[in-house]
KOLLOPA-826711 format. One record per residue (C-alpha): residue in three letters; x, y, z. Coordinates in steps of 0.2 Angstrom, whole numbers, plus 5000, padded with zeros to 4 digits. Example, Ala and Ser with C-alpha at 12.3 -4.5 7.8 and 13.67 -1.06 7.14 Angstrom:
('ALA' (5062 4978 5039))
('SER' (5068 4995 5036))
! end
This chain:
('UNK' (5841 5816 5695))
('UNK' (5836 5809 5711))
('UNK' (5821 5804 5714))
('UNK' (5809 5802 5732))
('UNK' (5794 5801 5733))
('UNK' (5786 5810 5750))
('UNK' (5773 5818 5753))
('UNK' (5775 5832 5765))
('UNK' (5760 5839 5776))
('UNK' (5764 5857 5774))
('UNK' (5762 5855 5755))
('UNK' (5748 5843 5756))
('UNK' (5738 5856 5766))
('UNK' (5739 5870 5750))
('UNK' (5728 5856 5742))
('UNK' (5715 5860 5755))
('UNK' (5696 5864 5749))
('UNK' (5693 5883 5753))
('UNK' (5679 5883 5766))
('UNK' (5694 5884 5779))
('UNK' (5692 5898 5790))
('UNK' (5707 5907 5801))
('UNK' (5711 5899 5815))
('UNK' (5722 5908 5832))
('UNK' (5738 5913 5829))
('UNK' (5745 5898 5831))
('UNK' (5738 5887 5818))
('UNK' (5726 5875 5816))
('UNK' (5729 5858 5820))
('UNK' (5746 5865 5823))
('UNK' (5752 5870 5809))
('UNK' (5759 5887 5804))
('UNK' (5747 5902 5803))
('UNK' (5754 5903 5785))
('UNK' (5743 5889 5780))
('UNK' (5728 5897 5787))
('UNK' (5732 5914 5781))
('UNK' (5733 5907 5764))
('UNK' (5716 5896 5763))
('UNK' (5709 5911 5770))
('UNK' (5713 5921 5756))
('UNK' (5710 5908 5742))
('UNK' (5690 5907 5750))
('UNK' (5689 5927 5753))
('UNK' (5693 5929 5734))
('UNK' (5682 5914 5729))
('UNK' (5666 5922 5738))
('UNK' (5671 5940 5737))
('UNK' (5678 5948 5723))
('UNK' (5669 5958 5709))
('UNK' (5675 5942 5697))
('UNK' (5672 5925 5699))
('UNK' (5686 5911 5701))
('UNK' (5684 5894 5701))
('UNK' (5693 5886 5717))
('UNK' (5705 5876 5708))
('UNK' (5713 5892 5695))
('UNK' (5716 5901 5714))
('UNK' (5725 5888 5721))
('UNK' (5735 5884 5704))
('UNK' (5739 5901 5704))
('UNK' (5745 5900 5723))
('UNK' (5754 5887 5721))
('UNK' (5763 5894 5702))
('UNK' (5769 5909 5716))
('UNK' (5776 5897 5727))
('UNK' (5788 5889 5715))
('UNK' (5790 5906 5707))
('UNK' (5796 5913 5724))
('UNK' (5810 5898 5723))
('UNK' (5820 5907 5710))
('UNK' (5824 5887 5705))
('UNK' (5823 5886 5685))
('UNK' (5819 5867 5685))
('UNK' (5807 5868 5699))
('UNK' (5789 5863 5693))
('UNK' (5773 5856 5697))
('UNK' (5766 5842 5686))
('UNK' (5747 5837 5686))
('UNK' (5743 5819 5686))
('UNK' (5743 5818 5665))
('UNK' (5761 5829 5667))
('UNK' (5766 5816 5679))
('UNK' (5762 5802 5669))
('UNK' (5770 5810 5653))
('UNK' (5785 5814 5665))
('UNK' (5788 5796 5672))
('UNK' (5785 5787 5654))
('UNK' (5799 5800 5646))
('UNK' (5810 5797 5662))
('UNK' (5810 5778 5663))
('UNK' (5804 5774 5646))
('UNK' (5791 5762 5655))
('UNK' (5772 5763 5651))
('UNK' (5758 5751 5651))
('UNK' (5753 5742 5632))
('UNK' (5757 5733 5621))
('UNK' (5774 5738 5614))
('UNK' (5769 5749 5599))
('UNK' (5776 5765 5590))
('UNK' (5764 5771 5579))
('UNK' (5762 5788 5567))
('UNK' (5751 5794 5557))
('UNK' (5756 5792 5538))
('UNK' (5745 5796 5524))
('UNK' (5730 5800 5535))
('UNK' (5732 5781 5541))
('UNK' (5737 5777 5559))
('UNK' (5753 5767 5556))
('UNK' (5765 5756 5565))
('UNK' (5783 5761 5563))
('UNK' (5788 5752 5578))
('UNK' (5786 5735 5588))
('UNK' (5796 5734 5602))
('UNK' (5805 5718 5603))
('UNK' (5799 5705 5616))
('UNK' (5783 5714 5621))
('UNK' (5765 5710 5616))
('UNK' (5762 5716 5601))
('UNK' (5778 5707 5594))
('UNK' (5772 5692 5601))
('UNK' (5756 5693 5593))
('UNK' (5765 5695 5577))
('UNK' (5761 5716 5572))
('UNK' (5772 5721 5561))
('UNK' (5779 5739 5554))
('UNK' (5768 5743 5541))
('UNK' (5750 5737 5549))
('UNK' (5738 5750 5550))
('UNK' (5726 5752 5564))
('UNK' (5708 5753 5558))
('UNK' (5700 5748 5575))
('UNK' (5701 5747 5593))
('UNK' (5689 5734 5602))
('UNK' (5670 5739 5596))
('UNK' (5676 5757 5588))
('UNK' (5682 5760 5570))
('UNK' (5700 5770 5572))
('UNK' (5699 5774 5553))
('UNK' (5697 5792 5555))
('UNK' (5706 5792 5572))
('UNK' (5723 5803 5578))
('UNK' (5739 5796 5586))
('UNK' (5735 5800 5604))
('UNK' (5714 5795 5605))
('UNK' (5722 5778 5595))
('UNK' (5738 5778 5610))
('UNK' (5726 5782 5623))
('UNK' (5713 5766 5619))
('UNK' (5728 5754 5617))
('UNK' (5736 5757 5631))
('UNK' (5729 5751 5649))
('UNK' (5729 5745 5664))
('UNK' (5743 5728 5665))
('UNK' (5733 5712 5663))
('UNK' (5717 5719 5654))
('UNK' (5716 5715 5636))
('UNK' (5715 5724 5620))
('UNK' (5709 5720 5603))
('UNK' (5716 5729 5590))
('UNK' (5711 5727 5570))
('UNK' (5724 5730 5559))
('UNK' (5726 5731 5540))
('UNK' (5740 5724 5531))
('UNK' (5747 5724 5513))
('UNK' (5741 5707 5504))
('UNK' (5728 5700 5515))
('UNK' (5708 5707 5508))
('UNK' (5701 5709 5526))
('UNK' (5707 5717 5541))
('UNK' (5716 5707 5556))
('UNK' (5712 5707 5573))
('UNK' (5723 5702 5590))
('UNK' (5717 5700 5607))
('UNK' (5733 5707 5616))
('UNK' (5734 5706 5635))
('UNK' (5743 5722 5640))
('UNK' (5759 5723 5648))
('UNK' (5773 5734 5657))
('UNK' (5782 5741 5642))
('UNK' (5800 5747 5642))
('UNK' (5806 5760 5629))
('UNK' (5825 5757 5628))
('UNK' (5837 5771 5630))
('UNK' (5850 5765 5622))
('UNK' (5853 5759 5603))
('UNK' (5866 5752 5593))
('UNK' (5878 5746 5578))
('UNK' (5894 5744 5569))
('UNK' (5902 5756 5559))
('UNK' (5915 5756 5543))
('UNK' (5933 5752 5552))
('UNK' (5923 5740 5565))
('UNK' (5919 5753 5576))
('UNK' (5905 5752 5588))
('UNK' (5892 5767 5589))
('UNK' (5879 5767 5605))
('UNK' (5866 5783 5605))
('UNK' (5858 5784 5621))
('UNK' (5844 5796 5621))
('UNK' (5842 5801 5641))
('UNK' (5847 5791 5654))
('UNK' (5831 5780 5659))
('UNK' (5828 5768 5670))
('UNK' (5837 5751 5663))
('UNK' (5849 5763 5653))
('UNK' (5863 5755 5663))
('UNK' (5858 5737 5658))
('UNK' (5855 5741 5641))
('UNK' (5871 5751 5640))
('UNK' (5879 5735 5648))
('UNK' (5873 5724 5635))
('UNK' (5881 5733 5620))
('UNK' (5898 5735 5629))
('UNK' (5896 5715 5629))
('UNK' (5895 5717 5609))
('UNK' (5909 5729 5607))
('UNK' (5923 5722 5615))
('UNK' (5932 5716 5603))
('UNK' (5931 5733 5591))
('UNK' (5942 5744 5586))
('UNK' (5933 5758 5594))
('UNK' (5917 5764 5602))
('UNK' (5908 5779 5600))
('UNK' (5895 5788 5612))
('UNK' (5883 5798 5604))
('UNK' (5876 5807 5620))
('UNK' (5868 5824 5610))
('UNK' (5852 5829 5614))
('UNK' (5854 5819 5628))
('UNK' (5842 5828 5642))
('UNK' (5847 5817 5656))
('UNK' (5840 5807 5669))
('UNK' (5842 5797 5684))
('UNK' (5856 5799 5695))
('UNK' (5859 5782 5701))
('UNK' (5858 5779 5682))
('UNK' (5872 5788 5676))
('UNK' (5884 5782 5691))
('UNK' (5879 5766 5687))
('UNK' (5885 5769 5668))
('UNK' (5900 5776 5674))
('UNK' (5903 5764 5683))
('UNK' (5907 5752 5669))
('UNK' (5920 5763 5662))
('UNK' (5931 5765 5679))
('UNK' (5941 5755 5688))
('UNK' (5935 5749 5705))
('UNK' (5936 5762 5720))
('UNK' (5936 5777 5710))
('UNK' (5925 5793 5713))
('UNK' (5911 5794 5701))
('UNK' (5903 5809 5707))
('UNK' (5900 5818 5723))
('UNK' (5885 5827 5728))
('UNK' (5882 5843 5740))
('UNK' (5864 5843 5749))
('UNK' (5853 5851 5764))
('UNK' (5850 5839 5776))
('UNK' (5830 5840 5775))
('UNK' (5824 5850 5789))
('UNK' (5843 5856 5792))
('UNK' (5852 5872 5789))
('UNK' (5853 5878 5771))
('UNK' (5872 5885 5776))
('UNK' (5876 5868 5783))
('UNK' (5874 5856 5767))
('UNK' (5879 5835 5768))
('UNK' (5890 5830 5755))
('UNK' (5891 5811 5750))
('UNK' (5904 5803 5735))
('UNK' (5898 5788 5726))
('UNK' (5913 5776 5723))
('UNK' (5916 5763 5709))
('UNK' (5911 5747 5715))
('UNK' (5909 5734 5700))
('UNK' (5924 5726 5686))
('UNK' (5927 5738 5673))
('UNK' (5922 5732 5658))
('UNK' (5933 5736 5641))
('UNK' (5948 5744 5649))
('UNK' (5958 5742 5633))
('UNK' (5943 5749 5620))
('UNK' (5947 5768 5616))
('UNK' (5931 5780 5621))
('UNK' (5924 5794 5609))
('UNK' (5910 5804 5618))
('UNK' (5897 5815 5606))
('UNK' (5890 5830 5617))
('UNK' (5882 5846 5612))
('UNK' (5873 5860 5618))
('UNK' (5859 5850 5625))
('UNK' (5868 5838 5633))
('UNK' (5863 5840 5651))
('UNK' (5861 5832 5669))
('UNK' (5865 5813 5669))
('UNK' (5872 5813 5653))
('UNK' (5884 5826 5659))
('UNK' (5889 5818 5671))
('UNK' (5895 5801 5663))
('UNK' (5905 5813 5651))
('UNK' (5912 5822 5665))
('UNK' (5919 5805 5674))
('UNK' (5925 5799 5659))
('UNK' (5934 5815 5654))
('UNK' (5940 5816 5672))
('UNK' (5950 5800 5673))
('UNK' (5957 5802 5654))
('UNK' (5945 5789 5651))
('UNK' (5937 5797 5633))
('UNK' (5940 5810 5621))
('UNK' (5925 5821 5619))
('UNK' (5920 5830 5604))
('UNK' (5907 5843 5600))
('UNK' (5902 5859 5609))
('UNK' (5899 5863 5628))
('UNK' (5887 5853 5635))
('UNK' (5872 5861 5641))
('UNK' (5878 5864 5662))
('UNK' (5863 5857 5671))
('UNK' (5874 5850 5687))
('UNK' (5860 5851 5701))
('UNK' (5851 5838 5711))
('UNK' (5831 5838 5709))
('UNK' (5820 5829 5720))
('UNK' (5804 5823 5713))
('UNK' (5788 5820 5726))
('UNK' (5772 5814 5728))
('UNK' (5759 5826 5733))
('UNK' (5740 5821 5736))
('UNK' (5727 5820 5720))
('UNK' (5742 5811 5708))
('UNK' (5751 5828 5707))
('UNK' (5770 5829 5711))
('UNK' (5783 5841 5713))
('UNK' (5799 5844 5708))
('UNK' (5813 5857 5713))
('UNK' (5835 5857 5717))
('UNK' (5839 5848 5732))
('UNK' (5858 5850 5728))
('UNK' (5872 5850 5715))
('UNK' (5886 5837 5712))
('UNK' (5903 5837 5707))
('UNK' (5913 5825 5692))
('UNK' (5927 5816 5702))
('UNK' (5939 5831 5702))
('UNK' (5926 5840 5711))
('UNK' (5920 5851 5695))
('UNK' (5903 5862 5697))
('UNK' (5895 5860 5681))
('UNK' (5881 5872 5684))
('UNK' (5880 5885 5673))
('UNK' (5872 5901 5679))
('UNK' (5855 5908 5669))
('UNK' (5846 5920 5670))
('UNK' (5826 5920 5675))
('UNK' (5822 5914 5654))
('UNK' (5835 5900 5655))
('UNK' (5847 5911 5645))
('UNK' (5865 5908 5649))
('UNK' (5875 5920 5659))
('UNK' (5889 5930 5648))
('UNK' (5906 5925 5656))
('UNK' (5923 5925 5653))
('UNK' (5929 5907 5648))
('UNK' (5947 5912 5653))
('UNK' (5943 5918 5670))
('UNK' (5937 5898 5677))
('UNK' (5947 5889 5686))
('UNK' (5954 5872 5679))
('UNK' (5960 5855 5685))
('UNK' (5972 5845 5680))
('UNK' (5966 5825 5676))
('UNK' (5981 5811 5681))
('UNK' (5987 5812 5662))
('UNK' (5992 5829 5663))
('UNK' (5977 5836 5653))
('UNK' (5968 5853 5659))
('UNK' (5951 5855 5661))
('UNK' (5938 5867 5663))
('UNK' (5932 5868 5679))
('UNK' (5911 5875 5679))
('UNK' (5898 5879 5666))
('UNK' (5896 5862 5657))
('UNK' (5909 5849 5650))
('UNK' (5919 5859 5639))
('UNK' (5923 5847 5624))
('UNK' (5943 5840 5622))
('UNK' (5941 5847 5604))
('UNK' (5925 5858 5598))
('UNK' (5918 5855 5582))
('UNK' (5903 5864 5577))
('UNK' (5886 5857 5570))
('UNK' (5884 5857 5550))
('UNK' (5875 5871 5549))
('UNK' (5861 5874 5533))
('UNK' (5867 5885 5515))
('UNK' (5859 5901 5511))
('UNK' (5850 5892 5499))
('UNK' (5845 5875 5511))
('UNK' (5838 5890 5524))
('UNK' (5826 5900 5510))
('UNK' (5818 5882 5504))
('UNK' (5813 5876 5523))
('UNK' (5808 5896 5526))
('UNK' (5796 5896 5509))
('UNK' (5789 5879 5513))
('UNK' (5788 5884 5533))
('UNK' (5779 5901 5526))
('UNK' (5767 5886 5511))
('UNK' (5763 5880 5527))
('UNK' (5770 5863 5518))
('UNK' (5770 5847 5527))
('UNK' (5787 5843 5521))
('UNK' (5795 5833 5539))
('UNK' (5778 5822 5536))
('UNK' (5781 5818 5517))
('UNK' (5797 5816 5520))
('UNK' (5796 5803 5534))
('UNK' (5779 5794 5523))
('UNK' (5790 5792 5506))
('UNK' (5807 5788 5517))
('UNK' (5794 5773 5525))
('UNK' (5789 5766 5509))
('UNK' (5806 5766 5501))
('UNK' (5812 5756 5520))
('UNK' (5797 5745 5517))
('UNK' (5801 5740 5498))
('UNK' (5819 5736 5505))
('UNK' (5814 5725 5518))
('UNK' (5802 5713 5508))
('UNK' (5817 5711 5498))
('UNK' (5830 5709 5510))
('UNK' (5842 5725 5505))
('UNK' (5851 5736 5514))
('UNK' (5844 5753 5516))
('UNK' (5848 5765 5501))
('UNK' (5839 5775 5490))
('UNK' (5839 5776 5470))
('UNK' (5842 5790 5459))
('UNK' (5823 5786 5453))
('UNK' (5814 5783 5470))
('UNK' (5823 5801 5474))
('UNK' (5815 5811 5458))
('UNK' (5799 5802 5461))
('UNK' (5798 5809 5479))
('UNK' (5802 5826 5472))
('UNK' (5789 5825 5458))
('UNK' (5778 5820 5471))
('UNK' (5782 5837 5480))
('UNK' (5778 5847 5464))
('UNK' (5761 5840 5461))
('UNK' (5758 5843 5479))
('UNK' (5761 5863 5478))
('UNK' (5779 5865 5479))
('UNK' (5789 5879 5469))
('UNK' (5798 5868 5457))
('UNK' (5811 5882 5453))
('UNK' (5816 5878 5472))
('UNK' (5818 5859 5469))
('UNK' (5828 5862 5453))
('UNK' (5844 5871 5465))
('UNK' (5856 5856 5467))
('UNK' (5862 5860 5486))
('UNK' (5841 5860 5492))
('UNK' (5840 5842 5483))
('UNK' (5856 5835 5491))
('UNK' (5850 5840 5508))
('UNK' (5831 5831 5503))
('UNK' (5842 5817 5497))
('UNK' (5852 5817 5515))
('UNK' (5836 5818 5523))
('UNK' (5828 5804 5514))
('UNK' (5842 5793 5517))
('UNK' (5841 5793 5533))
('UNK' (5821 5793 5535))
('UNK' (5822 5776 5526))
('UNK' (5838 5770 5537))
('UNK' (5827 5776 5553))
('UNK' (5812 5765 5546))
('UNK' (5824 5750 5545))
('UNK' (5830 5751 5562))
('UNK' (5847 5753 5555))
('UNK' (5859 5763 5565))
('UNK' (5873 5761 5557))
('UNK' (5869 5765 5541))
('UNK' (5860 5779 5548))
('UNK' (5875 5784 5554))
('UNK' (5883 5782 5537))
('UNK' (5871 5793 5530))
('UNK' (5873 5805 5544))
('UNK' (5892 5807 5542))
('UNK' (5889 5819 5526))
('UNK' (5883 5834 5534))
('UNK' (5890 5828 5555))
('UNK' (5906 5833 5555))
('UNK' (5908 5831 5574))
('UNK' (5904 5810 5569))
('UNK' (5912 5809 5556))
('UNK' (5928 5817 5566))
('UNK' (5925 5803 5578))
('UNK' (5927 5790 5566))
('UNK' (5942 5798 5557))
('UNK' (5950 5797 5575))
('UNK' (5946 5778 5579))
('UNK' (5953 5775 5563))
('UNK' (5970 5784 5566))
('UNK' (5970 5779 5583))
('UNK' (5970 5763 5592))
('UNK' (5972 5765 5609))
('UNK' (5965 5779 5622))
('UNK' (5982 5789 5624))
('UNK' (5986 5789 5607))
('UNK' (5968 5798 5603))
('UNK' (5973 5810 5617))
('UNK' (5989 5814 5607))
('UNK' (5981 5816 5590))
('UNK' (5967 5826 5599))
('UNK' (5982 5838 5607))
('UNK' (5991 5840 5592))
('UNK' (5976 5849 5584))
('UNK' (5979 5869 5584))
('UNK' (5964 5874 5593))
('UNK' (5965 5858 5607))
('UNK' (5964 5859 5620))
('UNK' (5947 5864 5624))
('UNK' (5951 5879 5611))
('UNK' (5940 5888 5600))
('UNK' (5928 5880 5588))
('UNK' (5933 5869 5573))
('UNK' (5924 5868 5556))
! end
């Protein structure tokens, strides 16, 4: 995503209060007659018709037709609180005091400190319950009033009153807020001493971050990138990321654009070339996509793909291959809509065409075009990347499906318990300085638990529901632990597209010899779907 921020007049104008009244043919102040035309109409509606409308629902509904009449699925107008929620989940930034918190057992809890922020500095821990904020009791408060009164303006202070196992009184700390910074990217080592990143969108700083844990894997036997889910991001990011995989001078993407005020039928195209060392040239490259992998994260998956540089695995990515532009507009708002598209260094168009819902378009995969990558490998060209070797998601039994639909229907909390027993168990395991797991007794207390709460027993009792509440457990008190690897562990009994990964890396220690393995599959590649 690219992103400016300007604010042209033309837009700035459809803000306008509606006691404007039409002006000559020519405009006022020299703009198009449109502009009057349209504050015209917004007052006449406002004064005149049988029902009344507040000024600000007719303007929001002229502007809703204006992006409507772009026919541009990602174009959108956010309102300053949209905006804000938009640039946090962009760049991961926000001001605080570094603090993920849920509400667990009716208690407002921390199950997060960012590291080297704040509230870490002040010595929060996982586990502290916030019971107050300044002067007002946050007993009975939810997540987003408690978010909302912590968080603040960069240099004002907070004091926030916690309550923490083994002390009689609750705890207070006078936090000076500060620019906070999400990460993006997470990290660990897996069985066989192979490095696994999951990077969650591409952020500001995802680059760095990503930097950083290349510095810790270089001397593995493998990396994986888990990029599913992965909605995207920042375009500069994701060349940057690319970057550290190529070799000097080497295309990382292109991108075709209007020249703003230009003709539409005589677009500017720009390539963005390597520029820095390439970083573990020698480490083989596993890439994790599915089918909401999209925008940035495409295109890191599609450079690496193009120069043979990883094997990816999974299902097609999601085809979002279009530059948006996000800018300022006047009272906080901001706009954003397709500027462009871009290209992976062989010049694929990863755009994949919908329909007005979002729905994709039926094609025939056979009919697109392909290029050919310098080791020989062919490629679909358009719609997403189409994955080296597909592998689809677990999926859940007959009986796995019933029990989620009855306690959906029981209108059971079960995501909740789960996440509130899976903290305990992770907390019980850090006071004592254990790895995460979880015992055959911790398992039938939590599911004893779920019987006294309401639960059918008679669903418990079938052996496939309790190994998927034992899976999901697992990897609730892994979560809780900050523990990716064995997260991952836990993970590889029902993700047979990471587990495959890890298979692979095993078998294979270099780049070509994972191209080989992949190749001498029956459906690679790029064939149908493996189970």
């Amino acid at each position: 995503m690219i992103t400016r921020f300007v604010a042209p007049a033309a837009i700035a104008l459809a803000l306008l209060p509606t006691g404007v009244q039409a002006q000559s043919s020519n405009g006022s102040d020299g703009q198009p007659p449109q502009v009057d035309v349209l504050a015209s109409a917004v007052n006449a509606i406002s004064r005149m018709h049988m029902d009344a409308f507040a000024d600000s629902v007719l303007w929001e509904a002229a502007i809703d037709g204006l992006i409507k009449a772009l026919d541009d699925p990602y174009a959108e107008l956010f309102t300053p609180a949209e905006a804000q929620a938009w640039e946090e989940d962009t760049t991961g930034n926000y001001s605080g005091v570094g603090l993920q918190i849920t509400q667990l057992n009716d208690e407002i809890t921390v199950t997060a400190v960012f590291r080297g922020f704040p509230a870490d500095e002040h010595g929060l821990m996982v586990g502290d319950v916030i019971v107050g904020v300044n002067t007002h009791d946050a007993s009975d408060w939810g997540t987003d009033m408690a978010a909302d009164s912590i968080r603040g303006p960069v240099g004002t202070d907070v004091e926030v009153h916690i309550k923490r196992s083994g002390y009689e009184q609750p705890l207070s700390f006078d936090i000076t807020r500060a620019e906070v910074h999400v990460p993006a990217v997470y990290k660990g080592v897996l069985d066989g001493d192979i490095g696994y990143v999951i990077m969650d969108r591409v952020a500001r700083n995802a680059a760095r971050e990503m930097n950083e844990a290349l510095a810790e894997m270089a001397d593995k036997n493998g990396l994986i990138i888990d990029l599913r889910r992965n909605p995207g991001g920042f375009l500069d990011e994701s060349l940057m990321l690319a970057d550290l995989f190529l070799t000097p001078g080497s295309t990382l993407a292109s991108t075709v654009q209007r020249v703003p005020g230009g003709e539409a039928s005589e677009p500017e195209s720009d390539s963005y070339n390597d520029r820095w060392p390439q970083l573990v040239p020698d480490l083989p490259v596993v890439i994790l996509v599915d089918e909401f992998t999209a925008s940035g994260a495409e295109i890191l998956a599609g450079a690496l793909q193009d120069y043979d540089r990883a094997v990816v695995l999974g299902q097609r990515t999601f085809g979002k291959g279009v530059v948006q532009t996000v800018m300022n507009l006047p009272y906080g708002r901001r706009l954003r809509f397709t500027t462009g598209s871009w290209l992976t260094p062989l010049g694929r168009s990863l755009q994949r065409d919908r329909d007005a819902q979002g729905r994709p378009i039926t094609e025939n995969i056979d009919s697109l075009p392909r290029v050919e990558t310098t080791a020989g490998r062919s490629l679909i060209d358009g719609g997403g990347v189409f994955p080296d070797l597909v592998i689809r998601d677990d999926t859940l039994t007959t009986a796995e499906q019933n029990f989620i639909r009855k306690s959906n229907e029981a209108q059971f909390p079960l995501g909740l318990r789960l996440t509130e027993y899976g903290f305990s168990v992770a907390a019980d395991r850090r006071s004592s300085g254990a790895e995460p797991s979880l015992s055959e007794a911790e398992f039938d207390r939590f599911v004893s638990s779920l019987v006294d709460e309401g639960m059918d027993a008679a669903l418990l009792e079938d052996e496939q529901v309790r190994g998927y509440l034992r899976w999901r457990l697992e990897m609730a008190v892994a979560q809780r632990m900050d523990d990716i690897a064995a997260e991952a562990e836990f993970r590889m009994k029902r993700d047979p597209v990471l587990t495959e990964a890890v298979r692979l890396l095993r078998q294979g220690p270099s780049q070509l010899e994972l191209f080989q393995m992949v190749d001498a599959m029956p459906d690679a590649p790029q064939g149908p779907a493996r189970r």
